[in-house]
N, C-alpha and C positions, 0 to 999 in steps of 0.2 A: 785795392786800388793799384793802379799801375803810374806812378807820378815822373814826372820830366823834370826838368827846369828850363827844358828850350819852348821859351812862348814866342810866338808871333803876334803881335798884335796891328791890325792893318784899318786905315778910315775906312768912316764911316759910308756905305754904301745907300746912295738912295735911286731909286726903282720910277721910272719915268709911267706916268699914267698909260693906261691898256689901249690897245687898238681904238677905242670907242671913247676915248679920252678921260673915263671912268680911272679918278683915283684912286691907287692901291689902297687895303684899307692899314698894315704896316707896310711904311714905302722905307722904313728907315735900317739899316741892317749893320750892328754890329759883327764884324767878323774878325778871329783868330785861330790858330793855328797851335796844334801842341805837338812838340816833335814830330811834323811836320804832315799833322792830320787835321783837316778844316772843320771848322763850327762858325755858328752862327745863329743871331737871335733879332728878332724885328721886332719894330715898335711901332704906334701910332705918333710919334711925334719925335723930331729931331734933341728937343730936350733929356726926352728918356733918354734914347740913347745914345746922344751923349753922356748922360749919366752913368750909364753900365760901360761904356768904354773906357771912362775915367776910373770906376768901379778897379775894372782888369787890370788897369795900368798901375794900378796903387798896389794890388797884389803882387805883381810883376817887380815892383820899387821893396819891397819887403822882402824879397827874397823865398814866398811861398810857393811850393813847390803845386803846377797842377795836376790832375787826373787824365792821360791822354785820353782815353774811350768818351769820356762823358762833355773832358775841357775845361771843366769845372775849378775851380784852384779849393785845393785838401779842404780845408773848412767848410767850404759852402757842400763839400759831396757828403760831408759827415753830418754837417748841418740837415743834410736832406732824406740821410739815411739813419737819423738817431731815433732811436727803440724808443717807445712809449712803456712806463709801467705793465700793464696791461698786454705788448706786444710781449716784451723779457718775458713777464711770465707765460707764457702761450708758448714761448721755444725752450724755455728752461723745462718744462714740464713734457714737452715732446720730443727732449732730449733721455729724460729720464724713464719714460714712460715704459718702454718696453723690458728692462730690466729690474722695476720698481714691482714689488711686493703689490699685491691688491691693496692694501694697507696706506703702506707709504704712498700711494700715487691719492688715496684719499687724503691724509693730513697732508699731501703738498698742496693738494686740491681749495682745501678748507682755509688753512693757513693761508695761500695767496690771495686767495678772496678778500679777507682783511684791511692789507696795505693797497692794493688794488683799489679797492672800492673809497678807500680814504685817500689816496695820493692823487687829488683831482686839481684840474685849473680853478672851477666855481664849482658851487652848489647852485645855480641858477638854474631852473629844471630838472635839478637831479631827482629821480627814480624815489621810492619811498628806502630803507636800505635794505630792509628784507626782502625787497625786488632785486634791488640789484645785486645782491648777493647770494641769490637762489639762481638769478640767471648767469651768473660769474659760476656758482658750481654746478650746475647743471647744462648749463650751454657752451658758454666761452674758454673756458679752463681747460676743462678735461678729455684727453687730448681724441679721445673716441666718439666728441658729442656735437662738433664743433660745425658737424655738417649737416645739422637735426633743422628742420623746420621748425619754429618759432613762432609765438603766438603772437596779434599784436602789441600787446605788452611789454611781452619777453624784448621783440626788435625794438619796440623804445627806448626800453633799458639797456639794451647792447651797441644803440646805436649812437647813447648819450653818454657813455663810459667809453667808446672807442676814440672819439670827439676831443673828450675832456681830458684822457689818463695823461698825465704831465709824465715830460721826460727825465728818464733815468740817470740822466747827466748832473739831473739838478739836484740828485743824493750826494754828488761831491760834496755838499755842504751839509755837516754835520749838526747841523741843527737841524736840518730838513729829515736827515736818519733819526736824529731823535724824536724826533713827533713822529715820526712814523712807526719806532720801535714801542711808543706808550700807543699808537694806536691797536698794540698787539696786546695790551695787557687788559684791555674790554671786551668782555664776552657782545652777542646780540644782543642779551638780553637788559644790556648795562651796568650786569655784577662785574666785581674782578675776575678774570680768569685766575684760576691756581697757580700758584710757582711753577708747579712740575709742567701747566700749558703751557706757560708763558717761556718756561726755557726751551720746549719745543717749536713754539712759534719762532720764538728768534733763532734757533739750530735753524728752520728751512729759510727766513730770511737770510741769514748767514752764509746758504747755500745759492740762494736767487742772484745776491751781489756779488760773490764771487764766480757766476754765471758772467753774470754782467765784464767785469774783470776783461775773463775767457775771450768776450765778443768784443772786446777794445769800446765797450762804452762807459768805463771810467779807469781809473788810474789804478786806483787803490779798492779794499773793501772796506765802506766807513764804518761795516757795523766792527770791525776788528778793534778789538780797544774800548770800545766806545760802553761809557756804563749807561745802564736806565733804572732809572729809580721803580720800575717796575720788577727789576731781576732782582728775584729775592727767593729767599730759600734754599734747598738743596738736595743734592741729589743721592746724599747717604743714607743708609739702612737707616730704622727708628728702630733703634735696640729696646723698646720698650713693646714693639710688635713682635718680637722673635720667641719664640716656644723654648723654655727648655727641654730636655727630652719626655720628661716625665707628663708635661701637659698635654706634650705632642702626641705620645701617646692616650693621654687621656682625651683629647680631642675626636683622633682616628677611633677610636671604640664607639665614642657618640654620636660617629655615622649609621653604625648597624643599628641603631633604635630611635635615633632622630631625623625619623620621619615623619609623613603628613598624611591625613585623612584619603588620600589621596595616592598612596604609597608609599613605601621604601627607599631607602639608599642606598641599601646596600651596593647596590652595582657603582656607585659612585667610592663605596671605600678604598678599592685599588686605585682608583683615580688620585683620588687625596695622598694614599699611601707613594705612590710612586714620586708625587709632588717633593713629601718631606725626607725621604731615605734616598733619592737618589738626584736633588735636585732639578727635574725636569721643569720647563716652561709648559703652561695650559697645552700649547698648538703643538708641544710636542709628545705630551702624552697623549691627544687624541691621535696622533698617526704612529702609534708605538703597535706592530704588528707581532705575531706570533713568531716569525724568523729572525726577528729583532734580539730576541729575551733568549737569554742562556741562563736555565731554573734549572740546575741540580738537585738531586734530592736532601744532598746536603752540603754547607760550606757556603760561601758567598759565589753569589751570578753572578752575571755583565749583561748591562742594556746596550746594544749599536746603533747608533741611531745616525740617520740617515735623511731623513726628512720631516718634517710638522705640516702641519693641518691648519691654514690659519683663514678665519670667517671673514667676512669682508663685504661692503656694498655690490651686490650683482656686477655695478657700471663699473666696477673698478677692476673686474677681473675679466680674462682675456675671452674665457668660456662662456662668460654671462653668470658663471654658479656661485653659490654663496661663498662655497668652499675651496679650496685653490691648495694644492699642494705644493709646496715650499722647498729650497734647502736651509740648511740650518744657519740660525742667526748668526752673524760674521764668518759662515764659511762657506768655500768655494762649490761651486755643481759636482756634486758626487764625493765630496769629503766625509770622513764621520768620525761619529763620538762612540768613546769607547766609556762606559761607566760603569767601573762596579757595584754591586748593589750588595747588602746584606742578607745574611740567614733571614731576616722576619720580614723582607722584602721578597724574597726569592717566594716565602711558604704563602704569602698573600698571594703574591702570583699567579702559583699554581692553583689557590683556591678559587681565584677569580674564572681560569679557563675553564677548570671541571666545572663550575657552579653558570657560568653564562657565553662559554666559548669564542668564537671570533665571531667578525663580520664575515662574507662575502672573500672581501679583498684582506683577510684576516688581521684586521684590525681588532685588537682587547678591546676600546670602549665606544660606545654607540652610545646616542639618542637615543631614550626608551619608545618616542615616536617616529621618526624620521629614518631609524639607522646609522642615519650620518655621525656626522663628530660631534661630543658637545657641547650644547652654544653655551657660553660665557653666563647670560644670565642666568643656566639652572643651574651649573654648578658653584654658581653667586650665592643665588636667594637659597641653597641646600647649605652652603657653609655659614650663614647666617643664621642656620635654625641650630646647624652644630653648634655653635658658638654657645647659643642658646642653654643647651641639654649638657654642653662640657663645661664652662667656665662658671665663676661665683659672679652676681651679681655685680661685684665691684670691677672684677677681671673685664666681663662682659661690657661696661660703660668705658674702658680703657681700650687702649690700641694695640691690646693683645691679641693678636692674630686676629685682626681685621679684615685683613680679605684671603682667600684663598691664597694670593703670590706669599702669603707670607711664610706657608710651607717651603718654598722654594730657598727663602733665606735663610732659615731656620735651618734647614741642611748644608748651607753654606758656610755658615756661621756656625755650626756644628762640626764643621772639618778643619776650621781654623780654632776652634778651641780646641781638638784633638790636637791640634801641632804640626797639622800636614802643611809642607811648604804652600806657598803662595800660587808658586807655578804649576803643581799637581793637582790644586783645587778650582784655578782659575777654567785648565783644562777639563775637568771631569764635568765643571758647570757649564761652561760652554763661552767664557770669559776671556778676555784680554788681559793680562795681567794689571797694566794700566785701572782699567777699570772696577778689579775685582777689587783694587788699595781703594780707591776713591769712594766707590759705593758701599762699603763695607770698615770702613774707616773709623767706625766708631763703636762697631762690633772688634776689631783692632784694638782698641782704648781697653779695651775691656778685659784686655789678657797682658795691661802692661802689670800688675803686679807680680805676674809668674814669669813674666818675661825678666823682670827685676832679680827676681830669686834667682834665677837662671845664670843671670852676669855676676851677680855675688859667689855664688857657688865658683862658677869658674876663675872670679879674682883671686880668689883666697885659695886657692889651691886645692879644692874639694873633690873637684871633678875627674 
């Protein structure tokens, strides 16, 4: 806005019946003036506007500054131009969109839908919610769909959430952020979301309102501070999933025979392998290519790595393709990771390329069908069978290596019980230091006895 403090404010003008004596249908005209640009508003009756000229005059007696383009005095432009739930998210999301991951532009997707769909004036007519929340991420949100034709259905539902979505301003009240933040802790389906959802949902809430912030539609961000009795849990290692070496190994062996009627795994063993000896992410060992890997024939390699492979909804990537190649998670376009790897990392390696070679674009691991990278769920439902064929019984009902990431921690956690600083392993995993202390915090706890021994030796003089 461009604001003044020079108002004019001039009587009221009234407008003498037409040639034909037909009277005006507003004959009555407020007019002022702002740094010394004319406006003007007509009415059907001398009462209104006198009322809107008293209106101005009162603004003017206040000392509020107005908008010279529009004439407006500040409040009523802002009043006029205040974001609807529903709009914030539509620009925060076509703010981020082009440099968002296929990924992240889905959980922004999903996530706003939520508070969206629950931050309404009434539920008087509203949509069933599975309606309005399938046309929230399929139509409205996502910042590629927004110009799609629309069934009639879908435009009822679009048309009764643009109507209703209440404004943004009225998050200034920290009650209103709190029912909004439990309205994050319920799935669709009416179970609780998990901890680890729920601190995700509120991380892009958190981001939506410090959008808000950004655009001057509130002061402060309420979710900052502010607790929900739904934030719960945490987001450290469970030291009771971590392998120690000996299982780990015993795990990686019960890929080459824990298969299915159906086939083998074997080509999925360097996968896993790579997981636990050199800490890689899933998306990053599917785009781990042959110029990547430095396999000696003897001593320890180095992996470079430079990009990941990460699978994602068609709609949410820029190509249309499942698959969407990446930079690497927290770093810059064209940065890379440098990571050593072991002798019995190196020898799998090499066994992998003579035994099943590259792709194409020389990537080590493919889909047995496809080609492509592999999706999430085989090499899920294959560590599940592992699990199966390596662990006892008892191991197998525990949270010992529960999912496939937990190779990943397991080699993390394996290089801080080695003793390697903080800042060396933060780097090789692909970590912030920050984060490596926090999520790994309790794998930390675990080496305070040697850490103990350590400070003794050097009090007493030993060292």
């Amino acid at each position: 806005m461009n604001l003044t403090y020079k108002v004019s404010i001039y009587a009221l003008k009234v407008l003498k019946p037409d040639a034909n004596g037909k009277v005006r249908p507003k004959p009555y005209g407020v007019r002022w003036a702002t740094a010394g640009k004319q406006h003007s508003e007509w009415y059907k009756s001398k009462a209104l506007a006198d009322n809107r000229r008293s209106d101005l005059k009162q603004f003017v007696r206040k000392g509020e500054a107005f908008d010279i383009t529009s004439g407006l005095p500040e409040s009523e432009v802002k009043k006029q131009s205040a974001r609807s739930l529903l709009k914030l998210a539509q620009e925060f999301i076509s703010e981020s969109w082009e440099e968002a991951a296929p990924n992240t532009r889905k959980r922004y997707v999903d996530t706003l839908a939520i508070p969206v769909a629950a931050f309404v004036a009434t539920q008087k007519g509203a949509p069933p919610v599975r309606v309005l929340r399938r046309v929230l991420t399929t139509c409205l949100l996502p910042d590629n769909t927004r110009n799609r034709s629309l069934s009639g259905t879908e435009q009822d539902a679009g048309d009764w959430i643009e109507v209703n979505s209440r404004l943004v301003r009225e998050l200034a009240d920290k009650i209103e952020t709190g029912r909004l933040l439990r309205s994050l802790g319920r799935n669709l389906n009416g179970k609780a979301a998990a901890a680890w959802t729920m601190r995700t949902r509120r991380g892009v809430l958190h981001h939506l309102l410090g959008f808000a912030v950004d655009v001057g539609e509130l002061d402060a961000n309420p979710v900052t501070g502010l607790k929900s009795s739904t934030q719960r849990g945490t987001s450290e290692v469970d030291p009771r999933s971590v392998v120690n070496p000996a299982q780990g190994r015993q795990c990686l062996a019960a890929v080459t025979y824990a298969g299915t009627t159906t086939g083998q795994y074997d080509y999925l063993y360097g996968f896993f392998a790579t997981m636990y000896y050199a800490a890689l992410r899933p998306c990053e060992v599917n785009r781990l290519r042959e110029p990547d890997c430095k396999l000696p024939e003897t001593g320890w390699g180095e992996l470079i790595l430079e990009k990941s492979a990460s699978r994602a909804n068609g709609r949410y990537t820029d190509s249309g393709e499942l698959w969407e190649t990446r930079s690497l998670k927290r770093q810059a376009e064209g940065a890379v990771r440098r990571v050593p790897i072991p002798p019995v990392l190196v020898a799998v390696l090499r066994w992998h390329l003579e035994t099943f070679g590259t792709t194409p674009d020389g990537r080590l691991f493919r889909g047995t069908i496809s080609g492509g990278p592999i999706n999430a769920t085989v090499y899920t439902h294959a560590w599940g069978r592992v699990r199966e064929f390596a662990l006892s019984p008892e191991q197998f009902e525990s949270p010992l290596a529960d999912t496939p990431y937990s190779l990943r921690h397991a080699a993390v956690s394996t290089w801080l019980a080695a003793g390697l600083p903080p800042a060396e392993v933060a780097e090789r995993a692909g970590h912030t230091v920050d984060v490596l202390l926090k999520v790994y915090a309790k794998v930390l706890d675990g080496q305070r006895e040697k850490s103990n021994q350590k400070i003794d030796i050097l009090l007493n003089g030993e060292g």
